[in-house]
MARVO-125212 format. One line per 2 residues: number of its first residue (from 1); their letters; for each residue y, z, x of N, C-alpha, C, O. Coordinates in steps of 0.1 Angstrom, whole numbers. Layout:
BEGIN
NUM) a) Y:Z:X:Y:Z:X:Y:Z:X:Y:Z:X | ...
END
This chain:
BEGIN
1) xx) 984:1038:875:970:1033:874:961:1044:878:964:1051:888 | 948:1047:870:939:1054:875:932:1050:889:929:1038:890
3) xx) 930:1057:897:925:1054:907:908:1056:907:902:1066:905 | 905:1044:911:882:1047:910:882:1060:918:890:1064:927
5) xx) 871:1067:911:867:1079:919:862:1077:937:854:1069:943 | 868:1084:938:866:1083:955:869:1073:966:865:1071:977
7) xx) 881:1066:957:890:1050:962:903:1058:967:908:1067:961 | 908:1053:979:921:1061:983:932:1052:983:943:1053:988
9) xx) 927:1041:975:937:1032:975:941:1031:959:930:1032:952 | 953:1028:951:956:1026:940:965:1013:940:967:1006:950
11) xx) 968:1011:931:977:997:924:979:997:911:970:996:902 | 992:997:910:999:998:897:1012:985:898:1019:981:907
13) xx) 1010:982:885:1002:980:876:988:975:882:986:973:894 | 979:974:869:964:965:877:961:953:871:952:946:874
15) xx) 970:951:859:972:940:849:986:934:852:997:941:852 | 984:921:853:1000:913:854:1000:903:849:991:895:851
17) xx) 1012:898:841:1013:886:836:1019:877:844:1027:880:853 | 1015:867:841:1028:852:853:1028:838:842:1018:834:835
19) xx) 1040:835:843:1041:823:833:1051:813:844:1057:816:854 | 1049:801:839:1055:792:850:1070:789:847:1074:777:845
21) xx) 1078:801:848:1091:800:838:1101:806:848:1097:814:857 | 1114:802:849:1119:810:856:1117:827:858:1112:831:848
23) xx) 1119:837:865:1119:849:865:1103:856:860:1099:867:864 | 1097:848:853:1086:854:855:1073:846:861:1062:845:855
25) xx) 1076:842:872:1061:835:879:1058:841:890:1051:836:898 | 1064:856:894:1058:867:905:1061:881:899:1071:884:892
27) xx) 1052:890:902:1056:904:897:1048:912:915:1038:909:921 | 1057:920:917:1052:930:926:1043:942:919:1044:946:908
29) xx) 1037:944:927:1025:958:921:1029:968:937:1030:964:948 | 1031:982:933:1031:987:941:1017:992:949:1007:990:942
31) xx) 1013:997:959:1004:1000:963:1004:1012:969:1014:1013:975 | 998:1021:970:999:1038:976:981:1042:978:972:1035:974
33) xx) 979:1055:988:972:1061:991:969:1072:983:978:1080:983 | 956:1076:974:955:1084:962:944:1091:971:936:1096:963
35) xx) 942:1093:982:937:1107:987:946:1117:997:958:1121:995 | 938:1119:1005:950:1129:1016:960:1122:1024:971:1126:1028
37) xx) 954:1113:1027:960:1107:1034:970:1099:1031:969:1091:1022 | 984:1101:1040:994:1093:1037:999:1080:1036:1008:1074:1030
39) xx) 986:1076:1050:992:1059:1050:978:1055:1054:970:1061:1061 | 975:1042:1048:958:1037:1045:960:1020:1051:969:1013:1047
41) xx) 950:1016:1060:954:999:1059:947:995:1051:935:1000:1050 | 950:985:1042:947:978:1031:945:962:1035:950:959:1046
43) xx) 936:952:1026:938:938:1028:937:936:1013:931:944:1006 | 944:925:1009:945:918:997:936:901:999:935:894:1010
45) xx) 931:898:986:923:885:986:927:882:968:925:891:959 | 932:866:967:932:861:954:917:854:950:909:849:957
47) xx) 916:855:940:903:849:938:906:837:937:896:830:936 | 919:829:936:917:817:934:933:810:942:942:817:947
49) xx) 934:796:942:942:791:954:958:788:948:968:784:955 | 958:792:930:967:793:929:981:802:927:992:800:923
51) xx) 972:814:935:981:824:932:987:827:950:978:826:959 | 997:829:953:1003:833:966:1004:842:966:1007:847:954
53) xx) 1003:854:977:1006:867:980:1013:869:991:1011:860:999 | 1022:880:994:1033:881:997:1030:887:1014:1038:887:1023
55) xx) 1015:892:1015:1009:896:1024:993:896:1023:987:896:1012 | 987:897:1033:969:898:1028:965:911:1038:953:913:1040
57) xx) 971:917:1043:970:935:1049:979:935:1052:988:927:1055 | 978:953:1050:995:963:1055:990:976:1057:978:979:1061
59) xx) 998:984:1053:994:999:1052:1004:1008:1041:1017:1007:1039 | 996:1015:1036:1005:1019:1019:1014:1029:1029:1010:1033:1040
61) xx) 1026:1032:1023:1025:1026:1010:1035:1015:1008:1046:1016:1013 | 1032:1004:1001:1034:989:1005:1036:989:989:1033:996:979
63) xx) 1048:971:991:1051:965:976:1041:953:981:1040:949:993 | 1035:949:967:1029:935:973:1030:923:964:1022:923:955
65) xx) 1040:912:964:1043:902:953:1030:895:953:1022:893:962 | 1031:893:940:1019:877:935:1026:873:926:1034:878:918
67) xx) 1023:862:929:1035:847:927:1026:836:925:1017:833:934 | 1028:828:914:1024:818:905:1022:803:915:1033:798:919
69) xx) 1015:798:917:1021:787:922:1013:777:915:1002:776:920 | 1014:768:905:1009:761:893:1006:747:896:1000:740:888
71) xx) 1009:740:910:1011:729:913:992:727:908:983:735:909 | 992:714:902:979:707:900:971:718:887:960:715:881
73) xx) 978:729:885:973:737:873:975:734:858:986:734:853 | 964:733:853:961:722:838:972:734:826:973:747:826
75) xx) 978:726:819:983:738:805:975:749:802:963:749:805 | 980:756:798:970:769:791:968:781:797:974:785:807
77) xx) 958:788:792:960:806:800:949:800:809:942:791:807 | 949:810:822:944:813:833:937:826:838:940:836:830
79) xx) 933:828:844:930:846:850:926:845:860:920:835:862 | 926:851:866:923:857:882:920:866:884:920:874:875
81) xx) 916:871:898:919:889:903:924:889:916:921:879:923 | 930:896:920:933:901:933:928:912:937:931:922:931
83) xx) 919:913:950:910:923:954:919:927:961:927:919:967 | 918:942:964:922:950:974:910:958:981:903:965:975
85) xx) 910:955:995:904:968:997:906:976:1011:915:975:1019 | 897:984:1012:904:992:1024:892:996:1035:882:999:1030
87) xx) 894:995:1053:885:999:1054:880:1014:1054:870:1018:1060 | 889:1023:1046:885:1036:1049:869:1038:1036:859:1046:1037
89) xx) 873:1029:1026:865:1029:1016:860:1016:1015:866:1010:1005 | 854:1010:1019:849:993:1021:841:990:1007:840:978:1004
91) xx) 836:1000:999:828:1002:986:833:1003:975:828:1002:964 | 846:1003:981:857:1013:971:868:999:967:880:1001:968
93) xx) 864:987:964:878:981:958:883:986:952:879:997:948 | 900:977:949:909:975:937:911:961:928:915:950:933
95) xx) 907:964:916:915:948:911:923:950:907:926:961:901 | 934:937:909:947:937:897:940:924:892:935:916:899
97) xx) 941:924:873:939:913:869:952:905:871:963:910:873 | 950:890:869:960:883:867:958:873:855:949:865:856
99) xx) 970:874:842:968:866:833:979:859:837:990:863:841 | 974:842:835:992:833:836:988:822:826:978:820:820
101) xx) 999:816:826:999:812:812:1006:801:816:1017:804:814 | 1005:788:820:1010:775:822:1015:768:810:1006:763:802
103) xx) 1030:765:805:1034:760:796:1036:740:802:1036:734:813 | 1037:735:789:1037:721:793:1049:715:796:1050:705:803
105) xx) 1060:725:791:1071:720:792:1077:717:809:1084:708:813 | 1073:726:816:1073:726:829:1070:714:840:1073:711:852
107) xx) 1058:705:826:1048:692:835:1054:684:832:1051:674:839 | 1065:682:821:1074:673:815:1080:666:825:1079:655:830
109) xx) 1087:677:828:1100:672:839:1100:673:852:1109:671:859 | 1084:677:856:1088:670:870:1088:658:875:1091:658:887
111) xx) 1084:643:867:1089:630:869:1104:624:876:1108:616:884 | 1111:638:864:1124:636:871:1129:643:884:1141:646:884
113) xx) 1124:646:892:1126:658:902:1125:645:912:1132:646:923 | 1119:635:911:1120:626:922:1130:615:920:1135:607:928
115) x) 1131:615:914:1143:603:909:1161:608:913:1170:600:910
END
């Protein structure tokens, strides 16, 4: 991922998909320090309450999961962002977009999960 000019923080990918399917409803993005410095503290924020993150600060260079969590989430595509930022550059976010994609097949069967 390109890093914004004068951001010391990066994230790759910055685009992720999530679908409510086995194997793919989290992807890790890695996170690193794209100036001199080797290790940066970072905080993460979802823009919305259905996405889980795996941590919300650390210090790079860090893995950081986001993970799908669909409960009460209507069929169809979705999007989000996940902000990163740092306080060495407080001006300086990161977004990763987040596209997810809620299939129906999923809302079928959870009737039977209590039974």
């Amino acid at each position: 991922a390109t890093p914004v000019p004068g951001a010391p923080l990066t994230a790759s990918p910055q685009q992720i998909e999530l679908r409510n399917q086995v194997g793919q409803a989290a992807r890790t993005v890695t996170l690193a320090s794209a100036g001199e410095a080797s290790s940066i503290a970072w905080q993460a924020a979802a823009s919305v309450d259905w996405l889980q993150l795996s941590a919300s600060e650390g210090q790079t260079p860090a893995a950081l999961t986001i993970e799908l969590a669909p409960k009460g989430l209507s069929a169809g595509a979705h999007s989000a962002t996940v902000t990163l930022t740092s306080p060495q550059a407080p001006d300086r976010p990161v977004g990763i977009r987040v596209d997810a994609r809620i299939d129906d097949g999923y809302r079928q069967f959870l009737p039977l999960v209590g039974r």
